[in-house]
C-alpha angles and dihedrals in degrees: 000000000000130000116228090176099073110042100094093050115119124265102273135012111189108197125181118207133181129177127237118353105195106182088169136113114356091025091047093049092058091047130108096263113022129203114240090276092222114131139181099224123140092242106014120056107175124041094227085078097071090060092055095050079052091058096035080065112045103356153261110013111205122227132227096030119190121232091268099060115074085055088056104150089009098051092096097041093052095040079055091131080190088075139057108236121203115182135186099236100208096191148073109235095217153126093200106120099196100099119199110277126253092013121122108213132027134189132206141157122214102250085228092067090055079125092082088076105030073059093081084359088203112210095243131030109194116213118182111106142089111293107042090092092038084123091035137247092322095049086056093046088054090042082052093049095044086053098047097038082058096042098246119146119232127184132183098041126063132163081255147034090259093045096050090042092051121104127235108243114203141183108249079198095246100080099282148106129253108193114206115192122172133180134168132236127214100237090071095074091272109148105226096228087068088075110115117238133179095295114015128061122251148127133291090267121200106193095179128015098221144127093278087058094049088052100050085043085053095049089041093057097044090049086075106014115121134187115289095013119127124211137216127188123212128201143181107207151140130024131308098251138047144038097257118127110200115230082221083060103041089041090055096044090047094053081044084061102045107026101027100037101233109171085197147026114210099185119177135154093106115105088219130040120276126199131295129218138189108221122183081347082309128138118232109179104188106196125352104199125221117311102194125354142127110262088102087113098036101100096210103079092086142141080016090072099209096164082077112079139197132209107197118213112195126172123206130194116183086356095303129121105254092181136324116215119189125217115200114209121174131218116240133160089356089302138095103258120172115273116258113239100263099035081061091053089043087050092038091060110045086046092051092045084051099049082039085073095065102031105280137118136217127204135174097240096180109261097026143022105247125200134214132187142187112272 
């Protein structure tokens, strides 16, 4: 199917995109102004101890960070103003203390420490998952107000139905429009009654990926689609660990792609990254994996590794993918540090065994990872 919408975009669109940036709980706690680390989790009761299974792990954690330090290595690439960066927040920015009931874990960042992101100040902050209403409505609404305060953009979560449902728009730099929408889906752990409606806050909710869905997504994108712009679809699914796609998932991305015009797929949920396709010269990344949390000193992510992170670095040009380079990072002392050597060909492989599976190739090109795909 072809995609009018895009002929007229400029000649090349570089994008950076990472997965799920979680500055909660043991990061806030080292910044400069933590929350009260108390949590209401069924083993660990204060956040501090997240810190101390970090250093238990790989060594002394400093206190009192500035903004700069969780990016460490990173820092440069995400601060990287060429590109347009969209990133998962996992967190509530909050100091409400009244976490969601019933849930068991529950993420926040002291609003003081919103440093921590004008640091690199991304252009998108996507905001449909499963912890952005961890201390309620009134936790997101303060989560809305801190990001705009700071003028950064959010998209998938809005103090109504309209709002959640509205897409980022932002410059390419050449004179046209990126469109980011984001919604989340319920088999990523999202609660249903977290879906905005006319009066209440919530999140951009999918209950069925189906071809319903893919129709009122359709109708919602063209409603503000224009000429030239290029969309990207953002979406919180599936579960934390394993390599599995779900047909159900790669069904729905692909009718993104060819009936709703999507020029990209920015999946995310899992704590490691998933595949990635090209459908129709479209990019379907799967699961992103985290980007930055605090699990470094929890022993069961293995064999999953996500203490080892990705930052994905597509260009698009009329909507289709020109070329993706990867960049591994690893997670040490509660900061992105460069990947030891064998930690990136452990990470190259299990990637390239995973975009095998649909065509795609992974090699180590140097400074980068670089990926190929069948035409």
């Amino acid at each position: 199917m072809s995609h009018p919408s895009s002929t007229n975009a400029p000649a090349d669109l570089p994008l950076l995109l990472g997965g799920d940036v979680m500055l909660g709980r043991g990061i806030d706690q080292i910044l400069a102004t933590p929350s009260d680390p108390i949590l209401f989790e069924g083993y660990v009761r204060d956040a501090r101890e997240y810190v101390r299974l970090a250093e238990r792990k790989n060594g002394p954690v400093p206190r009192g960070v500035d903004a700069r330090y969780v990016w460490g290595a990173a820092r440069e690439m995400l601060a990287d103003r060429t590109r347009r960066r969209i990133l998962n927040l996992e967190n509530a920015i909050t100091t409400n203390d009244t976490p969601w009931p019933g849930k068991g874990i529950h993420y926040r960042l002291n609003p003081a420490n919103i440093g921590c992101l004008t640091e690199i100040t991304p252009d998108c902050l996507v905001l449909a998952n499963n912890h952005v209403l961890d201390w309620g409505r009134a936790g997101l609404v303060e989560t809305l107000d801190t990001l705009d305060a700071a003028g950064i953009a959010s998209v998938g979560a809005g103090r109504d139905r309209a709002e959640a449902e509205r897409p980022a728009i932002l410059s390419d730099g050449h004179g046209a429009r990126l469109l980011v929408f984001a919604a989340g889906h319920g088999d990523s752990g999202v609660p249903a009654d977290w879906a905005a409606d006319e009066s209440s806050a919530g999140i951009h909710y999918l209950p069925i990926l189906d071809e319903t869905a893919v129709k009122r997504l359709a109708g919602l994108i063209d409603s503000h689609r224009q000429p030239g712009d290029t969309v990207v679809f953002s979406i919180h699914w599936g579960s934390n660990w394993g390599y599995q796609i779900p047909e159900t998932h790669r069904r729905f991305a692909h009718a993104l792609v060819d009936e709703a015009n999507v020029d990209l797929v920015h999946g995310h949920s899992s704590h490691h990254p998933r595949a990635f396709e090209v459908h129709n010269g479209r990019l379907i990344l799967y699961g992103c994996g985290d980007l930055i949390n605090d699990y470094e000193g929890i022993g069961e992510t293995t064999p999953y590794r996500s203490d080892l992170a990705l930052l994905y670095r597509p260009t698009v040009r009329r909507g289709r993918l020109e070329r993706l380079e990867l960049d591994p990072f690893a997670i040490r002392r509660l900061q992105l540090q460069a990947c030891s050597p064998p930690d990136r060909d452990w990470l190259l492989g299990v990637i390239d065994r995973q975009a095998q599976r649909f065509g795609g190739r992974v090699i180590d090109s140097g400074a980068h990872l670089t990926c190929r795909w069948e035409e």
